[in-house]
C-alpha positions in Angstrom: 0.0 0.0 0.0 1.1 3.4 -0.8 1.2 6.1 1.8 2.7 9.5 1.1 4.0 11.5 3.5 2.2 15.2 4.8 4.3 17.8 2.8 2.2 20.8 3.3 1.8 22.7 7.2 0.5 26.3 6.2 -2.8 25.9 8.2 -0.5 25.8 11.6 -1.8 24.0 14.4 -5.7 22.8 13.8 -8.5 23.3 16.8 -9.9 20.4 18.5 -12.8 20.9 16.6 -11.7 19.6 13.4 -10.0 16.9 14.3 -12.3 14.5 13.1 -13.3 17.1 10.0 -11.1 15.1 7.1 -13.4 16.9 4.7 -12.0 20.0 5.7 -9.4 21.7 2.9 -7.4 22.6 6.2 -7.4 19.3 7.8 -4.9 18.3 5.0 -2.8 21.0 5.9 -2.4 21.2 9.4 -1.0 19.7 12.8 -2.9 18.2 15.9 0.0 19.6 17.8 2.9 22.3 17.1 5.1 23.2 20.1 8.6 25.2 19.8 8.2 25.5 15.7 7.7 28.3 12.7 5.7 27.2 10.2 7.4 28.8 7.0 5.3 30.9 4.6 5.9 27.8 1.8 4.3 25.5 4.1 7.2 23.4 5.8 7.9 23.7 9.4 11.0 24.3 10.9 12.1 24.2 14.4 12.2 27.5 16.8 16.0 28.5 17.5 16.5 29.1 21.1 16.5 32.2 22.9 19.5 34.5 24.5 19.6 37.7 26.4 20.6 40.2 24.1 20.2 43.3 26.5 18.5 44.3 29.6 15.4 46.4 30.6 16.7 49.9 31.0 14.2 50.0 34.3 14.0 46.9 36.0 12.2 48.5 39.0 8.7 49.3 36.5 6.8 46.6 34.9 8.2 46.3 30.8 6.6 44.6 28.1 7.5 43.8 25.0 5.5 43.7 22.2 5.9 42.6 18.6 6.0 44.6 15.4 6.0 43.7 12.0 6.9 46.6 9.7 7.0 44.2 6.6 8.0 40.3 5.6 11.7 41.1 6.3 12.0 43.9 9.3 10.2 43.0 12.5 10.9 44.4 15.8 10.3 43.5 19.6 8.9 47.0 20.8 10.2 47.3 24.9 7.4 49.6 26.5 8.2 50.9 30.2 6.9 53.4 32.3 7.8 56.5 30.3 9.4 55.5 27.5 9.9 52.7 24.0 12.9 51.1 23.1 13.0 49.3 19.3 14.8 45.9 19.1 16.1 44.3 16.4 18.5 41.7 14.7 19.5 40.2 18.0 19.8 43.5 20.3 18.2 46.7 20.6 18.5 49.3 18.3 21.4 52.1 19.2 22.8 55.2 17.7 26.1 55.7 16.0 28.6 53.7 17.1 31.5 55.8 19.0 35.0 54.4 19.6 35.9 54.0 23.1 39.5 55.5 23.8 39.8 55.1 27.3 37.7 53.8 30.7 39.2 54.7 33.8 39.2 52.4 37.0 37.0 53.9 39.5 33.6 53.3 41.4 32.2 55.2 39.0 33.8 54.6 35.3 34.9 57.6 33.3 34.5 56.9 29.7 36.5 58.7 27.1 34.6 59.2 23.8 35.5 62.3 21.3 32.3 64.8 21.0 30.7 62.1 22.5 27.1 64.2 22.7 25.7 62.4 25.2 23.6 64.1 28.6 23.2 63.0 31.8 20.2 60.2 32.3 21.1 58.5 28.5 21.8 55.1 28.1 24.9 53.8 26.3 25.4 49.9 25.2 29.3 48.7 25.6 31.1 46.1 23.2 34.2 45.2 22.4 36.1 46.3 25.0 38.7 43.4 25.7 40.1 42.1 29.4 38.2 41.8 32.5 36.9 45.2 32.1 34.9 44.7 29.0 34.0 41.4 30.6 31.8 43.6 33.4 30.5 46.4 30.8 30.3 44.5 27.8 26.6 43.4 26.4 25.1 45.8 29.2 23.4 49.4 28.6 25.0 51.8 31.1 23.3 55.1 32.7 25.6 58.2 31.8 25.5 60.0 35.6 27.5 63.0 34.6 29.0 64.5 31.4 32.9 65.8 32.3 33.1 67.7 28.9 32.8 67.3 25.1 34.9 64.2 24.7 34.4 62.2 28.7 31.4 61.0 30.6 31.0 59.0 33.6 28.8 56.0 33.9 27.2 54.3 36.9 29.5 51.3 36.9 32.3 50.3 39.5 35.3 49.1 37.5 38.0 50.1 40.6 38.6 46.4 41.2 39.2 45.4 37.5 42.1 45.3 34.8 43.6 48.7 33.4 41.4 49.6 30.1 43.8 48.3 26.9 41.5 49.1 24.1 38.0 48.3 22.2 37.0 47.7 18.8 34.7 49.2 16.6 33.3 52.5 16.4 34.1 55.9 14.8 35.8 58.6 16.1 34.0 61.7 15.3 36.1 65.1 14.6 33.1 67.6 15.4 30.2 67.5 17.8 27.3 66.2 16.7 24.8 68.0 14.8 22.0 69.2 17.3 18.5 68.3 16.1 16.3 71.1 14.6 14.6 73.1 16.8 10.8 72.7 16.7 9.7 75.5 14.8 8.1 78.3 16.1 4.2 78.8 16.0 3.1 82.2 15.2 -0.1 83.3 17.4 -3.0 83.4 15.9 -4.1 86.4 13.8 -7.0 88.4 15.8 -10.3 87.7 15.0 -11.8 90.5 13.1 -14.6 92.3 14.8 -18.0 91.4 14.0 -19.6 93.7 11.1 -21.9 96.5 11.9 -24.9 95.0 11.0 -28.8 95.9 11.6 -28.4 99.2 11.2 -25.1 99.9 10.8 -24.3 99.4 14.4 -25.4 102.8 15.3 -28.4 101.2 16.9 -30.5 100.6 13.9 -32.0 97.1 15.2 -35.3 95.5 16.2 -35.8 94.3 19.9 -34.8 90.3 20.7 -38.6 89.3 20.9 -39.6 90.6 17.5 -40.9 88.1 14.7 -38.9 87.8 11.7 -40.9 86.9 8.5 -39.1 83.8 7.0 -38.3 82.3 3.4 -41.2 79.7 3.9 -44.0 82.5 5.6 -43.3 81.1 9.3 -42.0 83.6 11.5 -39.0 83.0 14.0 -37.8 85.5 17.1 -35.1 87.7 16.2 -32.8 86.7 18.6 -33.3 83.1 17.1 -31.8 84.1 13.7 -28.2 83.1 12.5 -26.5 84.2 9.1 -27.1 81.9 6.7 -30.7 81.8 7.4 -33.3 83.4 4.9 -36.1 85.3 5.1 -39.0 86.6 2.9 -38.1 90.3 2.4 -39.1 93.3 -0.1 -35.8 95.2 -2.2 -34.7 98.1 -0.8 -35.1 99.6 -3.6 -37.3 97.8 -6.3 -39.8 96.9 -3.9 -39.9 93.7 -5.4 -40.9 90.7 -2.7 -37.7 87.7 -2.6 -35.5 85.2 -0.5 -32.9 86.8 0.5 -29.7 85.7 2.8 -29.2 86.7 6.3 -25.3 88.0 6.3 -24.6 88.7 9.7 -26.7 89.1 13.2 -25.1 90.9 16.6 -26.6 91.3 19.7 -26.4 94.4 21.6 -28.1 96.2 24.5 -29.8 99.8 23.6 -32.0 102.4 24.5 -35.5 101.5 22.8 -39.0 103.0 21.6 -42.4 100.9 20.9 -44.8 101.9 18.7 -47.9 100.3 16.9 -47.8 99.9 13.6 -50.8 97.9 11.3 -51.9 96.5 14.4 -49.5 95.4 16.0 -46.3 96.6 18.2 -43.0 97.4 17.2 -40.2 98.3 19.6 -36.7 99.1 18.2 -33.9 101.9 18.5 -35.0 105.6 17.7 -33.3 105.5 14.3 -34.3 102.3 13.3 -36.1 102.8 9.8 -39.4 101.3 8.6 -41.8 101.6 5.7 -45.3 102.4 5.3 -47.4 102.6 2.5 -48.7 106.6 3.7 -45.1 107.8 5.2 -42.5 105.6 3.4 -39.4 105.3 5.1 -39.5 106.9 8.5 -37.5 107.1 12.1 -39.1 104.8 14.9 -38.5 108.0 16.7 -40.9 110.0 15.2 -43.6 107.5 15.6 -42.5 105.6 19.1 -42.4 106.6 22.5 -39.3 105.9 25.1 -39.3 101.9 26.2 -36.6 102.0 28.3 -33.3 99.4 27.7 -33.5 96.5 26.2 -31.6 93.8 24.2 -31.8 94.3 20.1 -30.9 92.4 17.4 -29.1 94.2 14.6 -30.0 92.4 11.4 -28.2 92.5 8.0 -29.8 90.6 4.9 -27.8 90.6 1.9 -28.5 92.3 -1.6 -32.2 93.4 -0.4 -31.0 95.5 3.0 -34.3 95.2 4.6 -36.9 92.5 6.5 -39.9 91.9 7.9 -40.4 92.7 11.4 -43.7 91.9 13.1 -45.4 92.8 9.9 -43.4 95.6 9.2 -40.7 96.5 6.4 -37.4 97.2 8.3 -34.3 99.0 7.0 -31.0 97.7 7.7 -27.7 100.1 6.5 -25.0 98.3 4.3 -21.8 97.0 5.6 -20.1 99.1 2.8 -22.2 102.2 2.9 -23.2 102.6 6.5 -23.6 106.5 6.0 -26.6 105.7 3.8 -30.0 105.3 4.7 
Protein backbone atom coordinates (compact mmCIF):
# COMPACT_ATOMS: atom_id res chain seq x y z
CA UNK A 1 0.00 0.00 0.00
CA UNK A 2 1.08 3.42 -0.80
CA UNK A 3 1.19 6.06 1.80
CA UNK A 4 2.73 9.46 1.06
CA UNK A 5 4.01 11.51 3.49
CA UNK A 6 2.15 15.19 4.77
CA UNK A 7 4.33 17.76 2.80
CA UNK A 8 2.16 20.82 3.31
CA UNK A 9 1.75 22.68 7.24
CA UNK A 10 0.54 26.30 6.16
CA UNK A 11 -2.77 25.86 8.24
CA UNK A 12 -0.46 25.84 11.64
CA UNK A 13 -1.81 24.04 14.41
CA UNK A 14 -5.67 22.76 13.78
CA UNK A 15 -8.49 23.28 16.78
CA UNK A 16 -9.94 20.44 18.51
CA UNK A 17 -12.78 20.88 16.63
CA UNK A 18 -11.68 19.65 13.40
CA UNK A 19 -10.00 16.89 14.35
CA UNK A 20 -12.28 14.53 13.06
CA UNK A 21 -13.31 17.06 10.05
CA UNK A 22 -11.14 15.12 7.10
CA UNK A 23 -13.44 16.85 4.75
CA UNK A 24 -12.03 19.98 5.70
CA UNK A 25 -9.38 21.68 2.93
CA UNK A 26 -7.44 22.55 6.20
CA UNK A 27 -7.44 19.28 7.75
CA UNK A 28 -4.92 18.31 5.02
CA UNK A 29 -2.82 20.96 5.85
CA UNK A 30 -2.40 21.20 9.45
CA UNK A 31 -1.04 19.70 12.76
CA UNK A 32 -2.88 18.19 15.90
CA UNK A 33 0.02 19.64 17.80
CA UNK A 34 2.91 22.25 17.08
CA UNK A 35 5.13 23.18 20.08
CA UNK A 36 8.56 25.18 19.83
CA UNK A 37 8.25 25.52 15.74
CA UNK A 38 7.65 28.26 12.71
CA UNK A 39 5.66 27.19 10.23
CA UNK A 40 7.40 28.80 7.04
CA UNK A 41 5.34 30.95 4.64
CA UNK A 42 5.87 27.82 1.80
CA UNK A 43 4.33 25.55 4.06
CA UNK A 44 7.23 23.37 5.76
CA UNK A 45 7.86 23.73 9.42
CA UNK A 46 11.00 24.29 10.86
CA UNK A 47 12.15 24.24 14.45
CA UNK A 48 12.15 27.52 16.82
CA UNK A 49 15.97 28.50 17.46
CA UNK A 50 16.55 29.11 21.12
CA UNK A 51 16.54 32.18 22.89
CA UNK A 52 19.45 34.48 24.48
CA UNK A 53 19.57 37.73 26.44
CA UNK A 54 20.61 40.15 24.13
CA UNK A 55 20.16 43.27 26.51
CA UNK A 56 18.50 44.28 29.65
CA UNK A 57 15.38 46.40 30.58
CA UNK A 58 16.66 49.92 30.99
CA UNK A 59 14.17 50.00 34.34
CA UNK A 60 13.97 46.86 35.98
CA UNK A 61 12.21 48.54 39.04
CA UNK A 62 8.73 49.32 36.54
CA UNK A 63 6.85 46.61 34.86
CA UNK A 64 8.21 46.29 30.82
CA UNK A 65 6.60 44.60 28.06
CA UNK A 66 7.51 43.80 25.00
CA UNK A 67 5.46 43.75 22.17
CA UNK A 68 5.89 42.59 18.60
CA UNK A 69 5.95 44.63 15.43
CA UNK A 70 6.02 43.72 12.01
CA UNK A 71 6.86 46.56 9.67
CA UNK A 72 7.04 44.17 6.57
CA UNK A 73 8.04 40.34 5.64
CA UNK A 74 11.75 41.07 6.28
CA UNK A 75 12.03 43.90 9.29
CA UNK A 76 10.20 42.98 12.50
CA UNK A 77 10.93 44.43 15.76
CA UNK A 78 10.28 43.53 19.63
CA UNK A 79 8.92 46.97 20.79
CA UNK A 80 10.17 47.32 24.88
CA UNK A 81 7.41 49.62 26.49
CA UNK A 82 8.21 50.91 30.25
CA UNK A 83 6.95 53.38 32.35
CA UNK A 84 7.78 56.46 30.33
CA UNK A 85 9.39 55.48 27.51
CA UNK A 86 9.90 52.74 24.04
CA UNK A 87 12.89 51.14 23.10
CA UNK A 88 12.95 49.30 19.29
CA UNK A 89 14.81 45.89 19.11
CA UNK A 90 16.13 44.35 16.43
CA UNK A 91 18.49 41.70 14.66
CA UNK A 92 19.48 40.15 18.02
CA UNK A 93 19.78 43.55 20.27
CA UNK A 94 18.24 46.71 20.61
CA UNK A 95 18.55 49.32 18.28
CA UNK A 96 21.39 52.06 19.20
CA UNK A 97 22.75 55.22 17.69
CA UNK A 98 26.08 55.73 15.97
CA UNK A 99 28.59 53.73 17.09
CA UNK A 100 31.45 55.79 18.98
CA UNK A 101 35.04 54.41 19.57
CA UNK A 102 35.94 53.98 23.14
CA UNK A 103 39.51 55.54 23.81
CA UNK A 104 39.76 55.12 27.28
CA UNK A 105 37.72 53.83 30.69
CA UNK A 106 39.20 54.71 33.84
CA UNK A 107 39.19 52.37 37.04
CA UNK A 108 36.96 53.95 39.51
CA UNK A 109 33.61 53.34 41.41
CA UNK A 110 32.24 55.18 38.97
CA UNK A 111 33.83 54.61 35.34
CA UNK A 112 34.93 57.64 33.25
CA UNK A 113 34.45 56.86 29.71
CA UNK A 114 36.46 58.67 27.15
CA UNK A 115 34.55 59.15 23.80
CA UNK A 116 35.47 62.34 21.25
CA UNK A 117 32.34 64.83 21.02
CA UNK A 118 30.65 62.11 22.52
CA UNK A 119 27.14 64.18 22.74
CA UNK A 120 25.74 62.41 25.18
CA UNK A 121 23.61 64.12 28.63
CA UNK A 122 23.15 62.97 31.76
CA UNK A 123 20.18 60.22 32.28
CA UNK A 124 21.09 58.49 28.48
CA UNK A 125 21.80 55.12 28.09
CA UNK A 126 24.92 53.80 26.31
CA UNK A 127 25.36 49.95 25.15
CA UNK A 128 29.33 48.73 25.56
CA UNK A 129 31.06 46.06 23.22
CA UNK A 130 34.16 45.21 22.43
CA UNK A 131 36.12 46.26 25.05
CA UNK A 132 38.72 43.38 25.70
CA UNK A 133 40.09 42.09 29.39
CA UNK A 134 38.15 41.84 32.52
CA UNK A 135 36.86 45.16 32.13
CA UNK A 136 34.86 44.66 29.02
CA UNK A 137 33.95 41.37 30.61
CA UNK A 138 31.77 43.59 33.40
CA UNK A 139 30.51 46.45 30.83
CA UNK A 140 30.31 44.49 27.83
CA UNK A 141 26.60 43.45 26.39
CA UNK A 142 25.07 45.81 29.18
CA UNK A 143 23.39 49.39 28.59
CA UNK A 144 24.96 51.75 31.11
CA UNK A 145 23.29 55.11 32.70
CA UNK A 146 25.59 58.15 31.85
CA UNK A 147 25.50 59.99 35.60
CA UNK A 148 27.55 62.97 34.59
CA UNK A 149 29.01 64.49 31.40
CA UNK A 150 32.95 65.83 32.29
CA UNK A 151 33.07 67.74 28.93
CA UNK A 152 32.83 67.25 25.07
CA UNK A 153 34.85 64.18 24.71
CA UNK A 154 34.35 62.21 28.73
CA UNK A 155 31.37 60.99 30.59
CA UNK A 156 30.99 58.99 33.62
CA UNK A 157 28.81 55.99 33.91
CA UNK A 158 27.19 54.31 36.94
CA UNK A 159 29.47 51.29 36.95
CA UNK A 160 32.32 50.28 39.54
CA UNK A 161 35.33 49.12 37.54
CA UNK A 162 38.00 50.11 40.57
CA UNK A 163 38.64 46.37 41.20
CA UNK A 164 39.21 45.39 37.54
CA UNK A 165 42.11 45.28 34.76
CA UNK A 166 43.62 48.75 33.39
CA UNK A 167 41.36 49.56 30.13
CA UNK A 168 43.83 48.28 26.92
CA UNK A 169 41.45 49.07 24.06
CA UNK A 170 38.01 48.30 22.21
CA UNK A 171 37.03 47.72 18.82
CA UNK A 172 34.72 49.16 16.62
CA UNK A 173 33.27 52.53 16.41
CA UNK A 174 34.13 55.86 14.85
CA UNK A 175 35.82 58.59 16.10
CA UNK A 176 34.05 61.68 15.30
CA UNK A 177 36.05 65.09 14.61
CA UNK A 178 33.14 67.59 15.36
CA UNK A 179 30.20 67.49 17.83
CA UNK A 180 27.25 66.24 16.74
CA UNK A 181 24.84 68.01 14.81
CA UNK A 182 22.04 69.22 17.28
CA UNK A 183 18.51 68.33 16.11
CA UNK A 184 16.26 71.08 14.56
CA UNK A 185 14.62 73.07 16.77
CA UNK A 186 10.79 72.70 16.67
CA UNK A 187 9.71 75.51 14.75
CA UNK A 188 8.09 78.32 16.08
CA UNK A 189 4.21 78.76 15.97
CA UNK A 190 3.08 82.18 15.23
CA UNK A 191 -0.09 83.33 17.43
CA UNK A 192 -3.04 83.43 15.89
CA UNK A 193 -4.13 86.36 13.78
CA UNK A 194 -6.99 88.39 15.80
CA UNK A 195 -10.33 87.66 15.00
CA UNK A 196 -11.83 90.53 13.08
CA UNK A 197 -14.63 92.25 14.81
CA UNK A 198 -17.97 91.38 14.03
CA UNK A 199 -19.61 93.72 11.14
CA UNK A 200 -21.92 96.54 11.88
CA UNK A 201 -24.91 94.96 11.04
CA UNK A 202 -28.79 95.93 11.61
CA UNK A 203 -28.36 99.24 11.18
CA UNK A 204 -25.15 99.88 10.76
CA UNK A 205 -24.27 99.42 14.38
CA UNK A 206 -25.43 102.79 15.25
CA UNK A 207 -28.44 101.25 16.93
CA UNK A 208 -30.51 100.64 13.94
CA UNK A 209 -32.00 97.09 15.20
CA UNK A 210 -35.30 95.48 16.22
CA UNK A 211 -35.85 94.31 19.93
CA UNK A 212 -34.77 90.26 20.69
CA UNK A 213 -38.58 89.27 20.93
CA UNK A 214 -39.58 90.65 17.49
CA UNK A 215 -40.91 88.15 14.71
CA UNK A 216 -38.88 87.81 11.74
CA UNK A 217 -40.85 86.87 8.50
CA UNK A 218 -39.06 83.78 7.00
CA UNK A 219 -38.28 82.28 3.39
CA UNK A 220 -41.22 79.69 3.89
CA UNK A 221 -43.99 82.46 5.55
CA UNK A 222 -43.28 81.06 9.35
CA UNK A 223 -42.01 83.62 11.53
CA UNK A 224 -38.97 82.99 14.01
CA UNK A 225 -37.75 85.48 17.10
CA UNK A 226 -35.10 87.67 16.17
CA UNK A 227 -32.81 86.70 18.57
CA UNK A 228 -33.28 83.06 17.12
CA UNK A 229 -31.84 84.11 13.70
CA UNK A 230 -28.20 83.08 12.46
CA UNK A 231 -26.46 84.23 9.13
CA UNK A 232 -27.06 81.93 6.70
CA UNK A 233 -30.74 81.78 7.38
CA UNK A 234 -33.26 83.40 4.89
CA UNK A 235 -36.08 85.26 5.11
CA UNK A 236 -38.98 86.63 2.91
CA UNK A 237 -38.13 90.28 2.35
CA UNK A 238 -39.05 93.34 -0.13
CA UNK A 239 -35.79 95.22 -2.25
CA UNK A 240 -34.73 98.14 -0.75
CA UNK A 241 -35.13 99.56 -3.58
CA UNK A 242 -37.29 97.76 -6.33
CA UNK A 243 -39.78 96.91 -3.86
CA UNK A 244 -39.93 93.66 -5.42
CA UNK A 245 -40.94 90.74 -2.68
CA UNK A 246 -37.75 87.74 -2.64
CA UNK A 247 -35.51 85.24 -0.55
CA UNK A 248 -32.91 86.80 0.45
CA UNK A 249 -29.70 85.69 2.78
CA UNK A 250 -29.21 86.73 6.33
CA UNK A 251 -25.29 88.00 6.26
CA UNK A 252 -24.63 88.71 9.67
CA UNK A 253 -26.66 89.12 13.17
CA UNK A 254 -25.12 90.91 16.65
CA UNK A 255 -26.61 91.29 19.74
CA UNK A 256 -26.41 94.38 21.60
CA UNK A 257 -28.15 96.24 24.48
CA UNK A 258 -29.80 99.80 23.57
CA UNK A 259 -31.95 102.42 24.49
CA UNK A 260 -35.53 101.54 22.83
CA UNK A 261 -39.00 103.02 21.63
CA UNK A 262 -42.38 100.95 20.90
CA UNK A 263 -44.83 101.87 18.66
CA UNK A 264 -47.90 100.26 16.90
CA UNK A 265 -47.75 99.88 13.57
CA UNK A 266 -50.76 97.93 11.25
CA UNK A 267 -51.88 96.54 14.36
CA UNK A 268 -49.51 95.41 15.95
CA UNK A 269 -46.29 96.57 18.21
CA UNK A 270 -43.01 97.43 17.23
CA UNK A 271 -40.22 98.30 19.62
CA UNK A 272 -36.73 99.13 18.25
CA UNK A 273 -33.93 101.88 18.51
CA UNK A 274 -34.99 105.56 17.70
CA UNK A 275 -33.31 105.52 14.26
CA UNK A 276 -34.27 102.34 13.27
CA UNK A 277 -36.08 102.85 9.80
CA UNK A 278 -39.35 101.30 8.57
CA UNK A 279 -41.83 101.65 5.69
CA UNK A 280 -45.28 102.39 5.32
CA UNK A 281 -47.43 102.63 2.50
CA UNK A 282 -48.65 106.59 3.69
CA UNK A 283 -45.08 107.81 5.23
CA UNK A 284 -42.48 105.58 3.35
CA UNK A 285 -39.39 105.27 5.13
CA UNK A 286 -39.50 106.89 8.52
CA UNK A 287 -37.52 107.05 12.09
CA UNK A 288 -39.09 104.75 14.91
CA UNK A 289 -38.46 107.97 16.71
CA UNK A 290 -40.93 110.02 15.20
CA UNK A 291 -43.56 107.47 15.60
CA UNK A 292 -42.55 105.63 19.09
CA UNK A 293 -42.38 106.58 22.48
CA UNK A 294 -39.34 105.90 25.13
CA UNK A 295 -39.31 101.94 26.17
CA UNK A 296 -36.60 101.98 28.32
CA UNK A 297 -33.28 99.41 27.67
CA UNK A 298 -33.54 96.47 26.16
CA UNK A 299 -31.63 93.76 24.23
CA UNK A 300 -31.77 94.34 20.09
CA UNK A 301 -30.94 92.43 17.38
CA UNK A 302 -29.11 94.23 14.59
CA UNK A 303 -29.99 92.37 11.45
CA UNK A 304 -28.23 92.52 7.98
CA UNK A 305 -29.75 90.63 4.94
CA UNK A 306 -27.77 90.64 1.86
CA UNK A 307 -28.53 92.34 -1.58
CA UNK A 308 -32.24 93.43 -0.37
CA UNK A 309 -31.01 95.46 3.04
CA UNK A 310 -34.27 95.17 4.64
CA UNK A 311 -36.86 92.50 6.46
CA UNK A 312 -39.87 91.92 7.86
CA UNK A 313 -40.41 92.66 11.44
CA UNK A 314 -43.68 91.93 13.14
CA UNK A 315 -45.36 92.75 9.86
CA UNK A 316 -43.37 95.61 9.21
CA UNK A 317 -40.68 96.53 6.35
CA UNK A 318 -37.36 97.21 8.28
CA UNK A 319 -34.26 99.03 7.02
CA UNK A 320 -31.02 97.69 7.66
CA UNK A 321 -27.72 100.10 6.50
CA UNK A 322 -25.02 98.33 4.34
CA UNK A 323 -21.77 97.00 5.58
CA UNK A 324 -20.08 99.12 2.83
CA UNK A 325 -22.20 102.17 2.95
CA UNK A 326 -23.23 102.58 6.46
CA UNK A 327 -23.62 106.55 6.03
CA UNK A 328 -26.62 105.67 3.85
CA UNK A 329 -30.05 105.34 4.69
Amino acid sequence: MFRAGQVNFSKGEIAPQLYGRFDVEAYAAALKRARNMIVMKYGGITKRPGTRLVAEVLDATRPVRLVPFQFSLTQTYALEFGHGYIRPCAAGGAVVAEELRLADVSNEPQARLTAYFHGYAEGDHVYLTGISGSIGERLNGRFWRVVEVVDADRFIIDADTSALDVFAGATGGIDRTAPPVPAPEAPTVPPPAPQPQPPRTGGGGGGFCVAADTMILMADGSERVALALNAGDRVMTRHEVAMEWGVYPVAAVEVVEAEVMAAAIAGRRLVATPGHRVWTPARGWHEMRTIGTPAGRALVVKIMVEHAHTYVSNGVLSHNIKIVREHEA
